[in-house]
N, C-alpha and C positions, 0 to 999 in steps of 0.2 A: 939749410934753406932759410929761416928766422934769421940767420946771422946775414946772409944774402939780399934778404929784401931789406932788412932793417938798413943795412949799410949802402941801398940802393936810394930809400925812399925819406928816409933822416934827412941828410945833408942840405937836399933839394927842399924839404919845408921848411929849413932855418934857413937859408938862403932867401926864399920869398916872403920869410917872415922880415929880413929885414933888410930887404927891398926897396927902394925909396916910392916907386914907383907903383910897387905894393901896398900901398899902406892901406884903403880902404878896403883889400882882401884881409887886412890881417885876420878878425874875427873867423873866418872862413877855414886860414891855416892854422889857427890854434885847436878849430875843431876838429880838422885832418890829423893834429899833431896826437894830441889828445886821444884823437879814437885808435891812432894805434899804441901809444902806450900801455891805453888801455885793455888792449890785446895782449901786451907781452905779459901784462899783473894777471890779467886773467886765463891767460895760459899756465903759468907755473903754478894757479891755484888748481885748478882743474885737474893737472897732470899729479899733482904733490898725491893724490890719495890713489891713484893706480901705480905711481914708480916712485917711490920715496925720493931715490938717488936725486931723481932730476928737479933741482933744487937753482931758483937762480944765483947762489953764491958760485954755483956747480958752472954755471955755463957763464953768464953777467954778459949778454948780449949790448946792452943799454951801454957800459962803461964807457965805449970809445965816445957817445956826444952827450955824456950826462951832462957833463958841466953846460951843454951849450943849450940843452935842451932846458933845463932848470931856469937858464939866463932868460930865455923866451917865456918861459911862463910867468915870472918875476915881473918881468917887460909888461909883459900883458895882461896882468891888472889893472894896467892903468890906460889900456889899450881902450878908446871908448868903443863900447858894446863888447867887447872882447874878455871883460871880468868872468862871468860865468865858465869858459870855455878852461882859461887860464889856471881857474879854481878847479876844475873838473881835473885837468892836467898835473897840477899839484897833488891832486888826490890821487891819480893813481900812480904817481912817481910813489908815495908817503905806501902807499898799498903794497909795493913791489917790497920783500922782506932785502936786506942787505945791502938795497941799492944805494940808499943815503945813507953817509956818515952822520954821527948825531950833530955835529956842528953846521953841517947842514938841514939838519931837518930843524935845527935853532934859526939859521937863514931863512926855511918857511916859516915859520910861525911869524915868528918878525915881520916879514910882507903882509902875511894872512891881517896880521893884527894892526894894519894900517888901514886894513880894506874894512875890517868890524870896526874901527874908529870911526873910520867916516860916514859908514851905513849907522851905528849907533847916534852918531851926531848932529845925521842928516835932517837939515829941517823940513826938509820931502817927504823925507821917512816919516817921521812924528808923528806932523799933522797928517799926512794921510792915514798912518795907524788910529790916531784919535781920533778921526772922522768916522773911523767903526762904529767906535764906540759911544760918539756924540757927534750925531749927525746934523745939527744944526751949521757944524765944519763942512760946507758945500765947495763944489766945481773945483774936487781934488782928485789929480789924475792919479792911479799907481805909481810909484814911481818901482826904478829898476831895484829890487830888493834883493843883493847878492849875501844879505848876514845868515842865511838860513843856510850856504853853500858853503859859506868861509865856516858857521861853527861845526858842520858834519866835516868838514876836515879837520878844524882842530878837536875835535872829538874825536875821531880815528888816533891822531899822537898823543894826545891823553892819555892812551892805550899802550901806547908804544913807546912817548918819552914824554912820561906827564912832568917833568923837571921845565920842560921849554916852557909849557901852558900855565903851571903851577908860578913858574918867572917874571915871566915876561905879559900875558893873556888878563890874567887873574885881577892881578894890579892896574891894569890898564882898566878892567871893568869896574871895579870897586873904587878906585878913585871919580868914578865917574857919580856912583851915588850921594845920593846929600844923604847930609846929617840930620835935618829933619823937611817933614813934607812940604814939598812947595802950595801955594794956597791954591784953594779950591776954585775960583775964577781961574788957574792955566792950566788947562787938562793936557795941554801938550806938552807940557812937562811931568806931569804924575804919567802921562803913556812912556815918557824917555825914562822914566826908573822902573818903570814895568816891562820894557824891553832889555835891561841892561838883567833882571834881573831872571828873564827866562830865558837870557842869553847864559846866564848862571846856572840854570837848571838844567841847559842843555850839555853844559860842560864837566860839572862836577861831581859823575858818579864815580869817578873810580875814589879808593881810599884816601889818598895823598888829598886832593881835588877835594873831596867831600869834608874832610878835617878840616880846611883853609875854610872853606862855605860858611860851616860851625861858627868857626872862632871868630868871622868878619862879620855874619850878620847876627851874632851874639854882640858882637861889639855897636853895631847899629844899635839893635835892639833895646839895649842899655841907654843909650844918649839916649833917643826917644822917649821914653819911659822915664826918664830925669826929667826931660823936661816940663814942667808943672807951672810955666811962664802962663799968669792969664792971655798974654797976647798970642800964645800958640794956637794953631786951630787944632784941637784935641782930635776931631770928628778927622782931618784928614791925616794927622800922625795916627790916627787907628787904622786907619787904610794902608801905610803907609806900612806898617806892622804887620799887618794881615797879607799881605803882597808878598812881604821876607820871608813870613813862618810860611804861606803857601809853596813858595819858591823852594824851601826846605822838606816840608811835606809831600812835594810831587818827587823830590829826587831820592827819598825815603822809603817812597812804594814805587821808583824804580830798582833802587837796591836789594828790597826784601824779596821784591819777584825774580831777581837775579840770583836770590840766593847769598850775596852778598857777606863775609862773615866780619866783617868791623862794625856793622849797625849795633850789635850787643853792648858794646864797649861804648857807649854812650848813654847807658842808663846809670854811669856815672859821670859822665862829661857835658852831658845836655842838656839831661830831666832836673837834675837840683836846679842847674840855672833855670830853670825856665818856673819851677814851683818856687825859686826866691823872688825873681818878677811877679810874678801874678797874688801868691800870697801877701808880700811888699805892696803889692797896688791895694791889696784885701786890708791892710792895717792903716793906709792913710786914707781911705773912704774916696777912692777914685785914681783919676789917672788914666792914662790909654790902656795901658793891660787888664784892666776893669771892663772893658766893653766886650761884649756878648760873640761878640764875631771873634774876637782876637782869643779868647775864653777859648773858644769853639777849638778854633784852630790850632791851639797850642797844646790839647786836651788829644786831638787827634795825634800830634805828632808824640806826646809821651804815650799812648797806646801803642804807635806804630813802634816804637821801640822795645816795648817792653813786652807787647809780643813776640820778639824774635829771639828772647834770651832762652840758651837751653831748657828743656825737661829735666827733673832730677826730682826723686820721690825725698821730701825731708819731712821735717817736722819742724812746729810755727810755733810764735811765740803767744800766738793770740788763739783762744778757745774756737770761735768761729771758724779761722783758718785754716786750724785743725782737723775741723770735723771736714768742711768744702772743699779746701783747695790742698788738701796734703800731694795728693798723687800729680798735680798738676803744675805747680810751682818748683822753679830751679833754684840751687841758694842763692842763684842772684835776686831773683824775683822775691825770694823769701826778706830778704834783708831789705829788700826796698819797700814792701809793703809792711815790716814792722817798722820803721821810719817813716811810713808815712799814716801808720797811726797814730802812734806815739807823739807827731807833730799835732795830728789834729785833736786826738782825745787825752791824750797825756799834755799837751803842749808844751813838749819837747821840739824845739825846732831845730836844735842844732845837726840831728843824724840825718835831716831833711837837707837842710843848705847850708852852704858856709857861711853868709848871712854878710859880703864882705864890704857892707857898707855901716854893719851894726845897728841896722834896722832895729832888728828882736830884743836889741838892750835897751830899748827904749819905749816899744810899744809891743804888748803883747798879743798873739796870733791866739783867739779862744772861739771857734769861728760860731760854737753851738751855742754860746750863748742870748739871750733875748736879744740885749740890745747890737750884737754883733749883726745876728740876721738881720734885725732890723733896717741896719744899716747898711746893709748889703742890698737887701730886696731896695731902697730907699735909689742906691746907685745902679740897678738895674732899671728901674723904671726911668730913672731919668734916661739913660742910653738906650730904652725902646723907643723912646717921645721925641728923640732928636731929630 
């Protein structure tokens, strides 16, 4: 019967889809199109947990107009008013297990990732996002916001062939950010890398996805934090910093509630970087990694890690440790926390970070002493007063 209506009612919506005389229907038919695809994905979900057997590689109703059905959703992206429909479409072709070849499912992404170019680049877009959040940006209408549709799709192949996203997606987004903050007079541009960037958090929970995240806005991170130009705006490269580790931070405690098990594996790949930044900022009396918010948030994110490392009852190198935290601490945790005394009361820094700018051969990290504090409390006040 599915194979009957499907072979009844197909042919006749790609026909009126490209219709010439059709064309102000198309949005119409893509949503007829659509909503039955979305019948056949959600049929074989449905059925999949009462009859195993019945599998769509089992039956592949869809096969005989895949190709021509894919071509129409493709099409209509660019269909005006018709993007939403198209993406919905895409989405439940991407949903159906078997139905696309992976070089096809590289063909969607590819389209997908034309449609998040232009909604990320949109000057529509922007300023009416900025206008949220700085309303002085008046008699700005919505505009059509399809990035929220294209990333739950490509969030679904993340899933399923994070190699397209991981390709092609990724690098499209992250060339898009700068290298440091645009100035604080163009909010519509700090909104366009705050968009790019929780278009990032929407995309890179899986592991592959999450590793890339690391290494890119580690590598941001870094420029910023170099840069020590007096004509830099410090005040918005903090922001600018705090946006990244938040964006990092929110996909962190999507991971851990997920259960996730690659978060561990970063309490060597993460934590040192981020305690060579911040201690690095702590030994030349300033810098963006110095400020109170970024502190804040960086402070969260080695927590969030370093809770998730196994339990394992050992024994510490340190008396305190010993006595509090034996039954609690795993030997990962245990080696990380004798490394990060030994950095601050031994001032040993090398079991802490690699140090691979040779910072610590030159100035030494003694954080307890008078005039250390001193100098601390000294740069803290200035970055409350700002």
């Amino acid at each position: 019967m599915a194979h009957y209506t499907l072979a009844q009612t197909i042919p006749h919506l790609i026909a009126l889809f490209r219709d010439p005389s059709e064309i102000t229907n198309r949005p119409a038919t893509l949503t007829a199109l659509e909503t039955l695809i979305r019948a056949v994905s959600n049929l074989f979900q449905e059925t999949k947990a009462l009859d195993a057997a019945r599998t769509y590689g089992a039956e592949r109703p869809l096969d005989t107009f895949k190709d021509e059905i894919l071509g129409v959703f493709t099409v209509g992206l660019k269909v005006t008013g018709g993007t939403p429909q198209a993406l919905a479409g895409l989405d439940a072709m991407v949903n159906i297990p078997d139905l696309l070849a992976d070089e096809e499912v590289g063909f969607v992404v590819h389209s997908i990732n034309e449609v998040l170019a232009s909604t990320t680049d949109s000057a529509d877009e922007v300023r009416y996002v900025a206008s949220l959040a700085y309303p002085r940006i008046t008699n700005l209408r919505p505009p059509s916001l399809h990035s929220g549709i294209a990333l739950a799709v490509l969030s679904t192949i993340s899933h399923i062939a994070p190699k397209h996203v991981e390709s092609t997606t990724l690098p499209l987004l992250f060339s898009s950010l700068p290298d440091t903050a645009p100035p604080r007079s163009s909010p519509t541009l700090h909104t366009q890398y705050r968009l790019i960037l929780s278009n990032l958090t929407s995309l890179c929970t899986t592991p592959p996805l999450f590793e890339t995240l690391v290494i890119r806005l580690s590598t941001k991170l870094d420029l910023i934090c170099a840069n020590t130009s007096p004509d830099s705006d410090q005040e918005a490269n903090a922001a600018y910093v705090h946006s990244a580790l938040s964006s990092l931070s929110t996909v962190l405690a999507t991971k851990v509630r997920a259960g996730d098990k690659d978060v561990p594996k970063y309490l060597e790949r993460l934590v040192p970087h981020l305690y060579e930044v911040f201690i690095g900022a702590s030994v030349r009396n300033g810098g963006v990694a110095s400020h109170p918010r970024v502190i804040q948030i960086g402070s969260k994110i080695i927590q969030q890690i370093v809770q998730t490392v196994s339990l394992e009852s050992v024994s510490s190198y340190y008396f305190i440790v010993v006595v509090f935290y034996r039954s609690f601490f795993s030997r990962r945790q245990q080696s990380f926390y004798e490394s990060l005394f030994k950095a601050f009361f031994e001032n040993q820094i090398s079991d802490l970070i690699d140090d691979r700018q040779g910072l610590f051969a030159v100035h030494m990290f003694q954080p307890f002493e008078v005039r250390f504090l001193f100098s601390a409390l000294q740069g803290l006040y200035v970055n409350f007063t700002l």
